[in-house]
C-alpha positions in Angstrom: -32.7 38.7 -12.8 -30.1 36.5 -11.1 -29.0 33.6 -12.4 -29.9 30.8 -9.5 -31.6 28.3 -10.9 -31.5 25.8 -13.9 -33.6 23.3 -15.7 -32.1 20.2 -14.8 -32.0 19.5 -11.0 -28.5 17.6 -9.5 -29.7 14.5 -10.0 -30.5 15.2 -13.7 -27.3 16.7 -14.2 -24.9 13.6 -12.8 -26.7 11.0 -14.9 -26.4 12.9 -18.3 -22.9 13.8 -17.5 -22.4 10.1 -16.6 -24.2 9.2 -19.8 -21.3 11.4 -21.8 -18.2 10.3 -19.3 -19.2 7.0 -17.7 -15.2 6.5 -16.9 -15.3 9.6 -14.8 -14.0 9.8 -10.8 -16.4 11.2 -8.3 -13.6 14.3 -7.9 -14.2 14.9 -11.6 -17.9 14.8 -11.6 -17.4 17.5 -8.3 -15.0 20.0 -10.0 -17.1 20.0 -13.5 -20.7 20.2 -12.2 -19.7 22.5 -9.5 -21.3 19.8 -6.4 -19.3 18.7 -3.1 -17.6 15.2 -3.5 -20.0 14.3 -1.0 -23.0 15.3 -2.9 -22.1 13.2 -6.0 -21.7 10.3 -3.8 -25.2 10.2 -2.6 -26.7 11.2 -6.2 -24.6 8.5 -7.6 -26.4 6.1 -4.9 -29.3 7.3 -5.4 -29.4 6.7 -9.4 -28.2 3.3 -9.0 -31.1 2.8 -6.4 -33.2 3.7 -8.7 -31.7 1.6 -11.8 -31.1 4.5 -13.5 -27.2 3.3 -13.7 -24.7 0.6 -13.0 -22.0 1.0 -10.7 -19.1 -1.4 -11.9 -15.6 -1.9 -9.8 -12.4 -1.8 -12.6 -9.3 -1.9 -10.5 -9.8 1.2 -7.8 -12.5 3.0 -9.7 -15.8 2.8 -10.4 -16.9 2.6 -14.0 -21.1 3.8 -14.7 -23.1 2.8 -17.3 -26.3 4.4 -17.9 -29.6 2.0 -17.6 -31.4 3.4 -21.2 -34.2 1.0 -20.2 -34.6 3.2 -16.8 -37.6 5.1 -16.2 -37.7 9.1 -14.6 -39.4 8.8 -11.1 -41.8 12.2 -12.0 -45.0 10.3 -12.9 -45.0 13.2 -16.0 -42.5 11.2 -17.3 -42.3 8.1 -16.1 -43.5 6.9 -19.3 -40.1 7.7 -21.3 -37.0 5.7 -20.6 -33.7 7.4 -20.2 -32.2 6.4 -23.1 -35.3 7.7 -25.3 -34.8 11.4 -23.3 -30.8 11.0 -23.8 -31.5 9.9 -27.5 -33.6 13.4 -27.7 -31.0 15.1 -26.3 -28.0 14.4 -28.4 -30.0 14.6 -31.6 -30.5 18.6 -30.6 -26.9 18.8 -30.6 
C-alpha cells in the first residue's frame, strides 16, 4: 500500500500549523509541510478569503491569527467553527 495520501488536505494542513506557529514565514510553512513557497501563498489567500485567518503586517513579515469563529466551507461541517475543531484537536494530544 503506498503511502500517497493523508487525511487533512493542504489547505487543512496550513491553517492548523498556522493555528500552532502563527509567527511563521511562508519559507518555513514550505520546508515543514513539504509545499512550494508558491503553494502556501495562494492557501494562505485563500484562508484569509475565507475568514478562516488574519493576515497582519509587523515590520517585513506577516503575522496570522486563526479566525476560531470561522466556519469549514464542506457543508458536513459547516456547522463547527474552527476553533471548536482546533479545541478537539489539542485536547487528543
Amino acid at each position: 500500500m503506498s503511502a500517497t495520501w493523508t487525511l487533512t488536505a493542504s489547505h487543512g494542513i496550513v491553517l492548523f500549523y498556522l493555528a500552532a506557529r502563527p509567527e511563521s514565514t511562508i519559507r518555513e510553512m514550505s520546508e515543514e509541510l513539504d509545499l512550494t513557497q508558491r503553494r502556501i501563498a495562494q492557501i494562505v489567500h485563500d484562508l484569509a478569503e475565507a475568514n478562516l485567518i488574519k493576515v497582519t503586517r509587523s515590520g517585513r513579515r506577516n503575522l496570522y491569527r486563526v479566525n476560531p469563529e470561522g466556519h469549514f466551507r464542506h457543508p458536513t461541517l459547516s456547522h463547527i467553527t474552527v476553533g471548536r475543531f482546533i479545541e478537539a484537536l489539542q485536547s487528543v494530544e
